[in-house]
C-alpha positions in Angstrom: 0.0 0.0 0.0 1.1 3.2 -0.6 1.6 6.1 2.2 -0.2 8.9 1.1 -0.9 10.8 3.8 -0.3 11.3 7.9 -3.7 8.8 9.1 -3.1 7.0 5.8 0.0 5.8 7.8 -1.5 4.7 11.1 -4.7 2.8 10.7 -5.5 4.5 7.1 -7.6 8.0 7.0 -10.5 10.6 6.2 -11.8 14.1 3.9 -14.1 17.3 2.1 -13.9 18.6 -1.7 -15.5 21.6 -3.4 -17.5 19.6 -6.1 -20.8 20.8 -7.3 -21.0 17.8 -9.4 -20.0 14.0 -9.5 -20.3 11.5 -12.0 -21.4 8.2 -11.0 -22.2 5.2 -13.2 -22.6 8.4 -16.1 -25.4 9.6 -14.2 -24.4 13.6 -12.5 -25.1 13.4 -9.2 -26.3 16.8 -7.5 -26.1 18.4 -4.6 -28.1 21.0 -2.8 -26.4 23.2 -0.3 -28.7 23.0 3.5 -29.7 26.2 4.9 -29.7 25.3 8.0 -27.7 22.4 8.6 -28.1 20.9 12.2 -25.6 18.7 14.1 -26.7 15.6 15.1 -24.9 13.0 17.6 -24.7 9.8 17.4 -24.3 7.0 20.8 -20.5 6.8 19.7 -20.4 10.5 20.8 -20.0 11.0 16.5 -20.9 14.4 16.0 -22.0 15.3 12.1 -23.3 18.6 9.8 -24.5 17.8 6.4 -23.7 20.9 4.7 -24.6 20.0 1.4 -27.0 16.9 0.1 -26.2 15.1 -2.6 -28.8 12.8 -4.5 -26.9 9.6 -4.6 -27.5 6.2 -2.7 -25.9 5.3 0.5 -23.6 2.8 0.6 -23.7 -0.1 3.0 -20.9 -2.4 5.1 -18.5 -4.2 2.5 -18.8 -1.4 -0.2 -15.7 0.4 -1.0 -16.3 4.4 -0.9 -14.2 7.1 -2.1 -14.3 10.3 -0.3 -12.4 13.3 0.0 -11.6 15.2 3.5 -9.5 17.8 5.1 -8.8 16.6 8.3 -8.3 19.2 11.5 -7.7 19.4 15.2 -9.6 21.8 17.6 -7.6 24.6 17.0 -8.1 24.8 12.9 -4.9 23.1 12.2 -4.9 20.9 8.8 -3.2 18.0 9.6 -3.8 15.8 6.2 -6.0 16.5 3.4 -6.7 14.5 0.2 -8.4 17.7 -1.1 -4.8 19.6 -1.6 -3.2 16.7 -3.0 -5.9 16.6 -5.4 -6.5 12.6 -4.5 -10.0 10.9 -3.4 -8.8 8.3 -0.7 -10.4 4.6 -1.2 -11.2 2.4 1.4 -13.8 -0.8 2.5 -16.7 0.4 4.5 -16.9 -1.1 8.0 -13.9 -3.3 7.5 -12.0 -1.8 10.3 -9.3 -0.3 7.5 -10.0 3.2 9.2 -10.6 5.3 11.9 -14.1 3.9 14.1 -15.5 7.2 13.6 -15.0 6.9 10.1 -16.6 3.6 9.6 -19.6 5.0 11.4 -20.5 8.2 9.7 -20.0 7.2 6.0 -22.2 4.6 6.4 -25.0 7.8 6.9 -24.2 10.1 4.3 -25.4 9.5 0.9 -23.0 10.1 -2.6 -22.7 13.6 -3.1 -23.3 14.4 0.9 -20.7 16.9 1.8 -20.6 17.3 5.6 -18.4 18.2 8.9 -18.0 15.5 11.3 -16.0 15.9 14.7 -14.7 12.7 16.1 -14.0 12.3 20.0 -10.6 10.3 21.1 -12.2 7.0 21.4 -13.4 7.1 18.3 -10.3 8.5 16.5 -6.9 7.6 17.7 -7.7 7.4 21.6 -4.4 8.1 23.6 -2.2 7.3 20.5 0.3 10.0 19.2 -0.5 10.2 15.6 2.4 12.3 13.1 1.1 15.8 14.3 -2.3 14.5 16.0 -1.1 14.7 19.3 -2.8 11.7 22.2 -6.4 11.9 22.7 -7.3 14.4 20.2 -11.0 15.6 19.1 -10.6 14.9 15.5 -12.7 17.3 12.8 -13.2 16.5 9.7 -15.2 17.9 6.1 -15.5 15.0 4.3 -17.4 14.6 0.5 -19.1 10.7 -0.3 -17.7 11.3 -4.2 -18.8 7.4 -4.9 -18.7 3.9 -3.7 -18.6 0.5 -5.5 -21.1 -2.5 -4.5 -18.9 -4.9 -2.7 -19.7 -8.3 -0.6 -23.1 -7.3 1.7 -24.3 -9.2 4.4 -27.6 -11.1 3.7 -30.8 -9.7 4.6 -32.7 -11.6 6.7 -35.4 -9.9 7.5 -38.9 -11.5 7.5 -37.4 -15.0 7.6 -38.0 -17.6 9.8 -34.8 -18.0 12.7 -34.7 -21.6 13.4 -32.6 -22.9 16.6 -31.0 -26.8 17.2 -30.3 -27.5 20.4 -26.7 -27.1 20.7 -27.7 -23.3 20.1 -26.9 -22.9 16.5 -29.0 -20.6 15.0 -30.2 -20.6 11.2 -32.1 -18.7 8.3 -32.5 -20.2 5.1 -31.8 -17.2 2.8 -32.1 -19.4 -0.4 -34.5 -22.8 -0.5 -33.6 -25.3 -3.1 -36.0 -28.3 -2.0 -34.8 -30.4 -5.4 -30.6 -29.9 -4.4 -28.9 -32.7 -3.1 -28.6 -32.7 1.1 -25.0 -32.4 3.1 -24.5 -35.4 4.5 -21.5 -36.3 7.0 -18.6 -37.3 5.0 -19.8 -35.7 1.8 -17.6 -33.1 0.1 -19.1 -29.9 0.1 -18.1 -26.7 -2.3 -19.0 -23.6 -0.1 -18.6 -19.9 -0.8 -19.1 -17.8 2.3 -18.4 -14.5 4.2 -17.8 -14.6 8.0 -18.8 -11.6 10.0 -18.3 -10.4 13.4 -21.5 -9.2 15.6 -20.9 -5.3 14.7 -20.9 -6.4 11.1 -17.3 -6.2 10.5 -16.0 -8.9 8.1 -13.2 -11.4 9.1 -13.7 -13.3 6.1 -14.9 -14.2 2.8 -14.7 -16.8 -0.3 -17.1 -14.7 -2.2 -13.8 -11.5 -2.1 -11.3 -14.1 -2.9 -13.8 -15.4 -6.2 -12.6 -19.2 -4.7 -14.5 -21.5 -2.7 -14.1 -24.1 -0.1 -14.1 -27.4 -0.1 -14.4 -29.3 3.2 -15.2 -32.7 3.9 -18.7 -32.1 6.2 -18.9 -33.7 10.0 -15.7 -34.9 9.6 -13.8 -31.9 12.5 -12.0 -30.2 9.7 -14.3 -26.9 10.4 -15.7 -25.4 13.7 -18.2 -27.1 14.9 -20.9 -24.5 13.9 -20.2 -25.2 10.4 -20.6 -29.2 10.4 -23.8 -29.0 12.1 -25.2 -26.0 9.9 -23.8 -27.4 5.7 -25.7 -30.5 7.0 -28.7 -28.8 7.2 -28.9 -27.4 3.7 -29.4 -28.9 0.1 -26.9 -27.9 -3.0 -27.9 -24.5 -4.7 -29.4 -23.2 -0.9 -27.7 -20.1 0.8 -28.3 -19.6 4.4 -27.5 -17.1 7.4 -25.5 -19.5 10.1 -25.5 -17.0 13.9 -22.7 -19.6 15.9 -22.3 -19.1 19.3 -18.9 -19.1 20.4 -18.8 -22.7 21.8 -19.6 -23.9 18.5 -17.0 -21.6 17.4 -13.5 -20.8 18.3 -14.2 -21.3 21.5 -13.1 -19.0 25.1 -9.6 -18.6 23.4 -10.4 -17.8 19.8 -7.8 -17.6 17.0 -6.0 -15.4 15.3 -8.5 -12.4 14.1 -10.8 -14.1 15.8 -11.3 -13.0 19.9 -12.4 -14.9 22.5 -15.3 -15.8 23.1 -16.8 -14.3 20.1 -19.9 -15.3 18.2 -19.9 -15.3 14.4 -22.3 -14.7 11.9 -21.6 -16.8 8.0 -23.7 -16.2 4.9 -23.1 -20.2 3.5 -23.7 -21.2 -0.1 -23.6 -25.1 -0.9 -22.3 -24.6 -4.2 -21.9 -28.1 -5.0 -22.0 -31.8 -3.2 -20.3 -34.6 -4.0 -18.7 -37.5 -2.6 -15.5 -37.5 -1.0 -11.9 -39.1 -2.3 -10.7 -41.1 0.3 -7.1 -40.5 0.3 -4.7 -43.5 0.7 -2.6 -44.0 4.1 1.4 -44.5 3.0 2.9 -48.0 3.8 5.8 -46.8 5.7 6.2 -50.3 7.6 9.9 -51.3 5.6 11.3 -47.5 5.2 13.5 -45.9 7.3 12.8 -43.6 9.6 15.1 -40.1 8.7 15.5 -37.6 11.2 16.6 -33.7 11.1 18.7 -31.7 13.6 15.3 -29.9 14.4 13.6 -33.0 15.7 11.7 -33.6 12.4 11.5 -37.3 11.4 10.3 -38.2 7.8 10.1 -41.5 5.6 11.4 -41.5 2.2 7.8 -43.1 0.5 8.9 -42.3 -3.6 12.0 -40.4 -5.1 10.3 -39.3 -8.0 14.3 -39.2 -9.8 12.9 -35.2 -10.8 15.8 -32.6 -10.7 13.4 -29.7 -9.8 13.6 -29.2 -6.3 11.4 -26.9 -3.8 13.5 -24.1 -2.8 13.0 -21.0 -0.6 11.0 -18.3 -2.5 9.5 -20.0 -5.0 5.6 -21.5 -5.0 5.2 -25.2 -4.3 2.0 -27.0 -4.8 1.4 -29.9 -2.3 -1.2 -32.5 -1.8 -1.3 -33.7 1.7 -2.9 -35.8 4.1 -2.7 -34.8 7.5 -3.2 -37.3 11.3 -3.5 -37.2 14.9 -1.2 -39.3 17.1 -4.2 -41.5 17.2 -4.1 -42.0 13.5 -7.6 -39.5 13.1 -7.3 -37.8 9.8 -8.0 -34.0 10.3 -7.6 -32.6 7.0 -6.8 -33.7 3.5 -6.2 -32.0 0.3 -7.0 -35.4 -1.8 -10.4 -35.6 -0.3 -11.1 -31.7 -1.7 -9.7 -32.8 -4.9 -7.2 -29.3 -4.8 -4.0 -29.2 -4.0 -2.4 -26.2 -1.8 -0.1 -23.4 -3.3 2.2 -21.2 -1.0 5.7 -19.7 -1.2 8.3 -21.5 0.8 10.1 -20.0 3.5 7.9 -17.4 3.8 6.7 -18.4 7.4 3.1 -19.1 5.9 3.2 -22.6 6.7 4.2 -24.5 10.1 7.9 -24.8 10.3 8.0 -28.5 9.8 6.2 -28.0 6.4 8.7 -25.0 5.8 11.6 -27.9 6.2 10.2 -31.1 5.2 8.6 -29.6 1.7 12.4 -28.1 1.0 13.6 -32.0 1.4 11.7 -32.5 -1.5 11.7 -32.4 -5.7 8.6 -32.5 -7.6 6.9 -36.0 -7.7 8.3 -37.0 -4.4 6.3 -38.3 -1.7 7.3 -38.7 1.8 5.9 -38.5 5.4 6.4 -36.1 7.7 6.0 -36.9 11.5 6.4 -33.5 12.7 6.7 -32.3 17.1 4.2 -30.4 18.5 6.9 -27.8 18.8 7.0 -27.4 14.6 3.7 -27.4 13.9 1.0 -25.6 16.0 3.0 -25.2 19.2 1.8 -25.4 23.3 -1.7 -24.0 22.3 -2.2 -26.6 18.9 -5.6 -25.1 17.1 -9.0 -25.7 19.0 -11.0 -27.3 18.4 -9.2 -28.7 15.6 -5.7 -29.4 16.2 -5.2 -30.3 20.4 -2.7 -28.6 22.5 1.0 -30.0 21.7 0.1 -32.0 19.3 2.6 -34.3 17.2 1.1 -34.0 13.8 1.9 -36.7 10.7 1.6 -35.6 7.1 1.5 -37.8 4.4 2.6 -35.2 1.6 3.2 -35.1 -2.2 5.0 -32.4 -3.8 3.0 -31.9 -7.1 5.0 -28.6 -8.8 7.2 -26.0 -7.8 6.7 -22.3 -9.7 
């Protein structure tokens, strides 16, 4: 990303032009100056004037807007404006890319709405020193909505019946497809989806990315909120899935996921079908090889290929992956797709990031990898348990 301006630089930033007119989708839009603009506040403690109304429609959370702003503290001084370096700034409503006063007030003006807003602390930078903005600054800012592209909405489900099972998943069929095939456990299911949090912020989506997942259903390679909900639907059905966090990522949570925290997925079963089952390597008369590290892996095929997996460039793997009690947890043959990633790029566990650079396309070997090279102490509820020897039966398919 670019750094384009002072806020741009901290958690991306905000802004007001002098436009009378905007073009959107070759339709002008116009705007009407207010005579008597009024301030109205918001529970956030958001202050905003519309000064001038445009005609346009408002945009909603997962659209991407373009505004211009000039942005100022209490005392008049310009910190950053997008106006004087004759640049609208782009960003994804609601998406936590700016300011949480930002995300709040564009999602009330419409295109071509020119107004001032004023931004307490919390709701700004808080107690953070910002470039120029000194710590806990009342932020002010004229901003203009110039446009905004459609982008990945939540589902409306409105008027729909909520349905609840008795672990305390919660369910609204968006989309009924009575004729579709039904999920069943151990059926391969094709799902695009977008995960949100409880404000409506979105962690994730397969619908952005334009790729799908597979996942083999009730088989523990998902939460548990997602096995129980794909088996309630039929191919070509969408659905709203509100998971409560036990069914979820449980009191620790992951990554961007907090503790503790319920989720909210709009599900489509794309497509059904029945699962590959992959193959369990015969390691019985191979010996076991073993690194400084601690890694131990068997030698299953030399493919006699010269091209080898090296540091920085893409390797394509299928794998199989166990449990110290033999339980298969996740399998690329069963999805039919192999992974891509680069190598040595820490975006792998570290005894993939060694045991795939042992390898030259073709190969096949197994990797029986400590707890202390794959997902550490912690492992990854509820999937992967805490220090947790993992074995990989892997194949390295191509290297880019």
């Amino acid at each position: 990303m670019k750094k384009v301006s002072i806020l741009f630089l901290a958690l991306f930033s905000i802004t007001a032009v002098a436009q009378e007119k905007v073009k959107k989708d070759e339709n002008t839009v116009k705007t009407v100056k207010v005579k008597k603009p009024k301030t109205m506040k918001t529970a956030s403690g958001l202050e905003y004037t519309i000064t001038e109304k445009g005609n346009g429609k408002r945009p909603q959370i997962g659209d991407k807007v373009k505004v211009h702003y000039t942005g100022k503290l209490l005392n008049d001084t310009v910190f950053d404006s997008s106006v004087k370096r004759g640049q609208p700034f782009e960003f994804k409503l609601g998406a936590g890319q700016v300011i949480k006063g930002w995300d709040e007030a564009f999602q009330l003006l419409d295109v071509g709405d020119k107004a001032t807003i004023k931004l307490p602390a919390d709701i700004a930078y808080g107690n953070r020193a910002m470039g120029s903005i000194p710590p806990n600054s009342t932020l002010i800012f004229d901003v203009e909505l110039i446009d905004f592209k459609e982008g990945v909405r939540p589902w409306d489900g409105k008027g729909k019946d909520t349905i609840t099972t008795a672990s305390g998943l919660k369910y609204i069929i968006i989309k009924e497809n009575k004729a579709g095939e039904q999920v069943k456990a151990g059926a391969q299911a094709t799902v695009h989806y977008s995960g949100y949090f409880k404000d409506g912020k979105m962690f994730d989506s397969s619908v952005e990315r334009g790729q799908p997942f597979k996942v083999k259903v009730g088989k523990g390679q998902v939460i548990k909120g997602w096995d129980e909900g794909l088996a309630l639907l039929r191919k070509g059905e969408k659905a709203k899935l509100f998971i409560p966090y036990q069914l979820g990522y449980g009191e620790q949570g992951y990554g961007p996921i907090p503790a503790k925290a319920e989720l909210i997925f709009d599900v489509e079963i794309v497509d059904v079908q029945e699962a590959m089952v992959p193959v369990l390597y015969d390691v019985s008369k191979l010996e076991a090889k073993k690194t400084a590290s601690g890694l131990t892996y068997y030698e299953v095929k030399r493919s006699g290929s010269t091209v080898k997996a090296e540091a920085g460039k893409t390797v394509k793997v299928h794998y199989s992956g166990y449990l110290a009690d033999g339980k298969m947890f996740d399998s690329s043959i069963e999805r039919g797709e192999p992974i891509e990633f680069p190598l040595g790029q820490g975006m792998v566990i570290p005894g993939w990031e060694e045991g795939i650079a042992l390898m030259n396309v073709g190969d096949k070997l197994r990797l029986v990898i400590p707890y202390y090279l794959a997902y550490g102490e912690q492992g990854r509820e509820p999937i992967i348990p805490a220090k947790a020897d993992l074995t990989f039966d892997v194949e390295l398919v191509d290297v880019k």
